[in-house]
N, C-alpha and C positions, 0 to 999 in steps of 0.2 A: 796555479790550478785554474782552470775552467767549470765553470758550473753551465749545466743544465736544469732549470726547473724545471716542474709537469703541476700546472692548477687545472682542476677540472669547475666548472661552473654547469649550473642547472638543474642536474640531478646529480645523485650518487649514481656509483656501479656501472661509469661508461667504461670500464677497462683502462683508468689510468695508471696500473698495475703492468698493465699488458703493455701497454705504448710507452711506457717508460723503458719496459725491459726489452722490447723493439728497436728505440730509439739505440738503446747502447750496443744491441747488436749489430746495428747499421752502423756506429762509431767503432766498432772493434774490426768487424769488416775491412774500415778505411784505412787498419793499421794503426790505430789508437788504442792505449791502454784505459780502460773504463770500469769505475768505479759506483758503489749506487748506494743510497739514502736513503730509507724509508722514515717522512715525520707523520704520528698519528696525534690528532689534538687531543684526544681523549684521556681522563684525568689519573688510568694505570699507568702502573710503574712499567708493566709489559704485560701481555697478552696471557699469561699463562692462567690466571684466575678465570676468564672471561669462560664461557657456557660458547660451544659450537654452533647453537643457534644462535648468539649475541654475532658472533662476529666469523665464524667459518672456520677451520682448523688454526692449531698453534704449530706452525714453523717451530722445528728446534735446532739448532746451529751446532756448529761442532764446539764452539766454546761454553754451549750450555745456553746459549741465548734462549726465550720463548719469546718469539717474536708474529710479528703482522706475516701472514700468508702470503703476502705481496713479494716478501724476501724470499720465497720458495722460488717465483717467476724468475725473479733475478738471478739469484743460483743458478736455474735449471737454464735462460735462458743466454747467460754471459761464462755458465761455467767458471764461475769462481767460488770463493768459499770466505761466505760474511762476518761481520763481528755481533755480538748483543748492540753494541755503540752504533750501528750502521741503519738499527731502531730507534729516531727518538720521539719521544709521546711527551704532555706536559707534565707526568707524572716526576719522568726523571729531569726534567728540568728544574720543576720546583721543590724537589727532593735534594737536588744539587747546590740550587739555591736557597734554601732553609738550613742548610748542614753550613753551609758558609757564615749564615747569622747567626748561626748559635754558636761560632766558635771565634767569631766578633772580626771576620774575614774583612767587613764594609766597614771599620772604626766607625762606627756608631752612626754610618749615612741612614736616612730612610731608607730603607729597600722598598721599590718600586718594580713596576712591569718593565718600565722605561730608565732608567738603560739597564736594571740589571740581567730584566727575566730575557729582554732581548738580547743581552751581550751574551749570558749563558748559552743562547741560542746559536749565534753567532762561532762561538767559541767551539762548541761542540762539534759544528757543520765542518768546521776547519780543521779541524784536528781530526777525524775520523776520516777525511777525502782525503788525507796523506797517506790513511793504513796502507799498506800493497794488500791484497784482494787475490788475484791471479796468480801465485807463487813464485814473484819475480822481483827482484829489489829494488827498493824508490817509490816515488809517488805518483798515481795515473795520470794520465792525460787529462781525462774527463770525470768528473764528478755529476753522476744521472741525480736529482733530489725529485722525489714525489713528497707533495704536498696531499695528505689524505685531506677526505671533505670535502667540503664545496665553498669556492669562493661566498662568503658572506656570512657564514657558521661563525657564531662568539666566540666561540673556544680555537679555534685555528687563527683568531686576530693579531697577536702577539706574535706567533712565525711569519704573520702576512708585512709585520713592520718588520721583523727581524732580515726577512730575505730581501725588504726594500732595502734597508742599511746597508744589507750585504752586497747589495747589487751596484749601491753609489759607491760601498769598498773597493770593491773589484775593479770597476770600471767595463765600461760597457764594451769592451773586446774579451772579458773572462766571464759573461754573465750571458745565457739565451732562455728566455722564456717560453715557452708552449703549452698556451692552454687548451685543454682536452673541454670541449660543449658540445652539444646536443643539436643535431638538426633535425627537428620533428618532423611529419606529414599528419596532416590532417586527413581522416578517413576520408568525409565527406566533397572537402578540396581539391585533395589529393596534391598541395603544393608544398613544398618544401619547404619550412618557415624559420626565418633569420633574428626573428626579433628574442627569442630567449638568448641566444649568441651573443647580439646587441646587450641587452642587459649584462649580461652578464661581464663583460668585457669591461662596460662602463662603470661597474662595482668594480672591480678590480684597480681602473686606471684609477679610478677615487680614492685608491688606499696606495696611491703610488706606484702601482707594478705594469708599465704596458709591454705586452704580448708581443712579440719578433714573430712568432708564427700560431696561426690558429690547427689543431686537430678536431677537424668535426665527424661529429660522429652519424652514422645514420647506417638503413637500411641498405637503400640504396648511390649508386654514386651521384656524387655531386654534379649540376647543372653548371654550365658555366656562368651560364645569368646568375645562378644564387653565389658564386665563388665570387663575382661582381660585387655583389651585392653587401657582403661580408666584408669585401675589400675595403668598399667604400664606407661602411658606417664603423668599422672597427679600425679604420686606420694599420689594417696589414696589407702588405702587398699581394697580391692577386697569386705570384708564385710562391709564395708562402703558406699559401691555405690551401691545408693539406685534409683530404678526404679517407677516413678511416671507416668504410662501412663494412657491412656482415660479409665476412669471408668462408668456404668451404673449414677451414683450422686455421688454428690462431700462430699457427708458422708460414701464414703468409704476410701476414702485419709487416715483418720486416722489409719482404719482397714489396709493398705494398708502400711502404714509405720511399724504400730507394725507389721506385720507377716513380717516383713525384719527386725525383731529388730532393728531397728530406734532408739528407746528408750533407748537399752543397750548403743550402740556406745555412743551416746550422754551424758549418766550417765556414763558413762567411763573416759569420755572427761571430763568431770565436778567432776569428782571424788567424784559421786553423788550414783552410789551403793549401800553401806549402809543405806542411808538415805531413799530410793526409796522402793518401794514395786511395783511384778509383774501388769501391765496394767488392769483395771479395765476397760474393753468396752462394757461388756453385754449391757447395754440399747443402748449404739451408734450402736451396731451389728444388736441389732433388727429394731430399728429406717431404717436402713438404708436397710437392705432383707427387711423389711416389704414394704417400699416406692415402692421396685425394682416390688412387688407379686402384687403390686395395679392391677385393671382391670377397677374399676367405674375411671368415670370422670365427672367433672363438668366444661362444659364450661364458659369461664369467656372476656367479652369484654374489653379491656382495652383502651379508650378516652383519649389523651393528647397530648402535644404538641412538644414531644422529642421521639415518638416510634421507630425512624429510631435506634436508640442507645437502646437497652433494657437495658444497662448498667445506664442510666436514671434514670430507675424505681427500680433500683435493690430490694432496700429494698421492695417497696410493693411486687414484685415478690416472693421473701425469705417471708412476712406475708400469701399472697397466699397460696405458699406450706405448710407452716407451720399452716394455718387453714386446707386446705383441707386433711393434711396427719392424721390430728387430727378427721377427719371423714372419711378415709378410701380411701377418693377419692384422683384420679390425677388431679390435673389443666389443663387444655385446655383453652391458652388465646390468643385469637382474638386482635390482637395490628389496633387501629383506630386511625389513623391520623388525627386532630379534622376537621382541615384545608378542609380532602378531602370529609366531608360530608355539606358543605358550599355550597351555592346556583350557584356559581360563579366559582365553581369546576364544577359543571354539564359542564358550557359552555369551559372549558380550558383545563382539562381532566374528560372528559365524564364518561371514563371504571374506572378509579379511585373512583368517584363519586358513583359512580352505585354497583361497588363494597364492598365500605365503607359502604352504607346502607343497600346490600345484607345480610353482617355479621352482622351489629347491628339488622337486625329482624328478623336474623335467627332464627330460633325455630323449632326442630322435637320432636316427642314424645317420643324420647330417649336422645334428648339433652337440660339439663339444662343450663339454660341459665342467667348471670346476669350482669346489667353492672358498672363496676367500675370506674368511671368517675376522672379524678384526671388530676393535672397541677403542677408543678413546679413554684414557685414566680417567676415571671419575674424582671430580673435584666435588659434585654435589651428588648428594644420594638421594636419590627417589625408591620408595619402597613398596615391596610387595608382599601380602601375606605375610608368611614368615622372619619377615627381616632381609628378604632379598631385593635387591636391585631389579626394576623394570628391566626384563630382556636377557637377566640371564640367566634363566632355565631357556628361554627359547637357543642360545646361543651355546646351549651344551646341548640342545637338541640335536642342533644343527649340525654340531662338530660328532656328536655319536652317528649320524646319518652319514656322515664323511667316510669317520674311519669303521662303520660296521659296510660299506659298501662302495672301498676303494676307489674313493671321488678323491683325489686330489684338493690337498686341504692345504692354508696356511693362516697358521693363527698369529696376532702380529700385535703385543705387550700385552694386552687381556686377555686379548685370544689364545694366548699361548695358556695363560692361566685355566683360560675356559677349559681347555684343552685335558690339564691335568686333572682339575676336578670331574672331568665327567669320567675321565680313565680309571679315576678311585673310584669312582661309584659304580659306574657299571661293570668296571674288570675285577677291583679287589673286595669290591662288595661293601664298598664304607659308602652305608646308605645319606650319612649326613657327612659326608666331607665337604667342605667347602673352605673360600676363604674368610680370612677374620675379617675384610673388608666388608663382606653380605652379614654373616653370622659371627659375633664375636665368641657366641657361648659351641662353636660346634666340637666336637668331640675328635675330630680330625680334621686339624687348621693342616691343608697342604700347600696354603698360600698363606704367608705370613707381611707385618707390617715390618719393614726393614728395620733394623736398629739406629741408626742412623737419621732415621726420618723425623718432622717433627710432627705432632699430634695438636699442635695447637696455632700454626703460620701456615698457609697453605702456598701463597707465591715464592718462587725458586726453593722449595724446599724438598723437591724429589730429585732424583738421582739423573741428573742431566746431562747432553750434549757427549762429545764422543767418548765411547770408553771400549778397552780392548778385548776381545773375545777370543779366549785361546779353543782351539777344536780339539777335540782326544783322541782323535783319532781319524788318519785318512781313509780310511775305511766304510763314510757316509756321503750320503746325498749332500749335505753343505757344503763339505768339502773340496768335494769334486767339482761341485758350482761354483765355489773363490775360486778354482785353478790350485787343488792341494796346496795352499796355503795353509802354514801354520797358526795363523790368529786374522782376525781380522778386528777395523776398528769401524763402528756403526752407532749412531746417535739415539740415545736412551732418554724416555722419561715417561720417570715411575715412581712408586713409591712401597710396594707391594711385591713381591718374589717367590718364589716357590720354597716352599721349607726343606732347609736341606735336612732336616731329622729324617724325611720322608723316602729320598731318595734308593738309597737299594732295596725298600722293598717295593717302588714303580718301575726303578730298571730290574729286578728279579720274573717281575710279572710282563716285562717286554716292552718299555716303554724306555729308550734313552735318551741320557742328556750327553748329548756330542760335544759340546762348548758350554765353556763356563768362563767366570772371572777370573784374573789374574790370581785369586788368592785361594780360588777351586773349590769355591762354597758356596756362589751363586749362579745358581746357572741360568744360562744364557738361551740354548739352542736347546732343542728336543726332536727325535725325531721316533719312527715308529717302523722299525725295519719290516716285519710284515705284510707292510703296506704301501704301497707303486709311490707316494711322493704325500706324507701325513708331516709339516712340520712346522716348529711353533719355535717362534721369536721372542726374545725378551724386549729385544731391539725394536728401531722403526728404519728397517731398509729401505722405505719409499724416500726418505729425506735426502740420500746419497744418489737417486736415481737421474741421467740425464739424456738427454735426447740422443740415439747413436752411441750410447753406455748404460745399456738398462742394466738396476740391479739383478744380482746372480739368484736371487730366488725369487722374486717375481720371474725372472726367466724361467726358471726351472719347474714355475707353476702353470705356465704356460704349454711349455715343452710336455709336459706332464698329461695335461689337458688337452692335447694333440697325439699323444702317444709316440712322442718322439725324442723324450724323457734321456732313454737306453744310449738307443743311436747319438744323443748328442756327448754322453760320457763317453764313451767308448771312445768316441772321435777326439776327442779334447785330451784323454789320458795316453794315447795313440800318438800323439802330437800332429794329428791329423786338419 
């Protein structure tokens, strides 16, 4: 096995997310099978506990993982499909190594960082870059690892010995380092400055690890003099230090690496030449000028309850684009605060208030308009008034604004729930329906806490990763949008469901559930035949979405919101 590491140095948040899952693009390109790693130093078991403003959306995996956002990158940008293992944080290290001393695994050694917390490490790294990944049998070529944080964080020290070990394990033809720094400009200078790079390189080589290749990051592109510059106090070769600055889209990154042969060094370094063949990126070239040439847009409202973070939403953002590039158009998303279209928002912030509803009914005859209504499982409850949840009275505003005024709606795990309660309230007149998750005492719980769930553990303990979704009938908009397919399998997590006590009397009053669980008592899909394209997810379709394979209902909210909805069934049931 071949390893590639990615340390970033200086600051957080240069995209070593990005360039990690670039890099493997460029190695799959060459004909290489590639594999990828995410390590987070931080002391969870996995991301699912963590608040969206902590740390950006939770990736959910088909085996139920809740992982770092960074695995969505990889996903979307290797098309393969990850393990929860392809995540490791310290959590599950010292989780793994504590359960071994309690069951007297080390005869009675001291257990230490050294060698055991590292060997754990070790051990992990190695056995998880054999899983296959890409649906083909054996073990990849390449194994991508991101090292989250930043070179010289306490908590990431212990991966920083372990990857050194690993790296004198290996031997220096299965081992390439790249670290992701910072090339500043100073406003007032305006010169482009090498010495955080320096530092930061020099903290590294101190803990054992020196760099094969630099990724610097900046604005604009690199000087030759600074690439000099870099060469000579970092001890990397000049063809080596690679220039990663602000691009039109982040699908040129990989174009961006191969035309600095990125590729070769790296196949150099791995002593992978032979084996490789010149970079294969025609479709990614087009994919990416094509996106750059776009002119139409389609506007799109996005209702939730973390819009300050759009790191939140990631994934549906990435489904988004990857529907609308698929019809030619650009995204234009309207981010609504659910919170500031609340009734109680008029009186506290007025202009917030006024503005929120400004954009949700916006509409000119040039601008399409649709609203994507969606929420995050609530792991912490922030309360309002009555016992509800910040945001969602505005977020049943929003969805009755939808389907009282055939906006093109999809509700997407909450949202779907929003969906329902505002249907009991305003359609069958249960003024206090709600779910028991807002109100426990309401007198018509149409959203229930699953049985199954637990009420007192909150990590892994909702209803996760892929689960099957039979449809009832080819006779609906979902259906038509799998390609009448009879079930399909979409990545879940929840913990909360729609009460099936409820159920024939919201489909009596016109509201149906199309898809359900395999055991036909939880449902899944809903939709609102009355109305041009009203439909709510139990699921999170965004997770399956890929570049040049958008998901079938972000497409069909698209379609929807262009009014070409009709025309694109008709042609698909046609076999047109």
């Amino acid at each position: 096995m071949k390893y590639v590491l990615i340390t970033g140095g200086v600051v957080s948040g240069l995209g070593k997310g990005v360039t990690a899952s670039s890099i493997g693009v460029v190695l799959k390109a060459c004909g290489l099978r590639v594999t990828s790693i995410k390590i987070d130093p931080y002391l969870n078991i996995d991301a699912g506990t963590m608040s969206p403003f902590e740390h950006g959306e939770v990736f959910v995996l088909d085996d139920g993982g809740e992982v770092d956002l960074d695995l969505g990158n990889y996903e979307r940008f290797l098309d393969v499909t990850l393990t929860k293992d392809n995540n490791i944080t310290t959590g599950k290290i010292y989780q793994s190594v504590l359960e071994k001393e309690r069951k007297g695994d080390y005869l009675g050694k001291t257990v230490q960082v050294v060698p055991h917390i590292t060997d754990a490490i070790k051990d992990w790294i190695q056995s998880v870059a054999v899983i296959p990944v890409d649906g083909n049998e054996g073990p990849a070529d390449v194994c991508v690892i991101e090292l989250g944080g930043t070179v010289g964080d306490i908590e990431s020290m212990p991966f920083i010995e372990a990857l050194r070990q690993l790296s004198f394990q290996v031997g220096p033809d299965n081992f390439c380092l790249i670290h992701v720094s910072l090339i500043p400009v100073l406003g007032v200078v305006g010169e482009q400055k090498t010495k955080p790079t320096q530092h930061s390189v020099r903290e590294l080589r101190a803990l054992g690890l020196t760099p094969h290749l630099l990724a610097s990051r900046s604005a604009e592109p690199l000087l030759e003099s600074t690439k000099e510059k870099l060469s000579q106090f970092c001890h990397v070769p000049v063809e080596n230090i690679l220039n990663i600055h602000d691009v039109p889209n982040i699908w040129h990154i990989p174009l961006l690496l191969r035309n600095q042969n990125a590729h070769h060094s790296i196949l150099q370094q791995l002593n992978l030449l032979s084996h490789a063949t010149p970079p294969d990126l025609q479709q990614w070239t087009e994919m990416a000028e094509s996106y750059d040439n776009l002119t139409e847009s389609v506007r799109i409202a996005m209702v939730g309850k973390y819009v300050g973070l759009t790191d939140s939403y990631l994934s549906v953002v990435k489904a988004l684009l990857h529907a609308c590039v698929a019809r030619s158009l650009r995204p234009s998303i309207d981010w609504i605060a659910a919170s500031d279209l609340e009734d109680d928002s008029a009186k506290s912030t007025p202009e917030a208030h006024a503005a929120a509803w400004r954009t949700l009914k916006v509409s000119a005859p040039e601008a399409l308009f649709s609203v994507c209504l969606l929420s995050i499982v609530q792991l912490v409850s922030w309360f309002l008034g009555d016992l509800e949840i910040v945001g969602v009275r505005g977020m049943m505003l929003a969805a009755k604004y939808a389907r009282e005024n055939n906006v093109p709606y999809l509700g997407i795990c909450l949202g779907m729930q929003i969906s329902v309660i505002e249907f009991a309230r305003s359609v069958l007149g249960w003024e206090r329906a709600n779910s028991i998750e807002f109100d426990a005492q309401t007198p018509n719980p149409v959203v229930i806490f699953m049985p199954e769930g637990s009420r007192t553990h909150m990590g892994s303990t909702m209803r996760l990763g892929s689960r099957r979704t039979l449809l009832q009938t080819p006779d609906c908009i979902t259906s038509k949008l799998y390609g009448n397919s009879e079930y399909v399998d979409e990545r879940h997590r929840h913990r909360y469901e729609v009460n099936p006590d409820v159920i024939g009397t919201l489909e009596e009053a016109g509201l149906k559930f199309v898809g359900k669980d395999e055991s036909g008592k939880r449902m899944e899909i809903l939709e609102l035949p009355s109305h041009p394209f009203y439909v709510g997810v139990q699921f999170h379709p965004e997770f399956k979405s890929r570049p040049g394979r958008p998901s079938a209902l972000f497409l069909g909210l698209i379609l929807a919101a262009t009014g070409k909805l009709e025309a694109h069934i008709s042609r698909h049931q046609n076999g047109i």
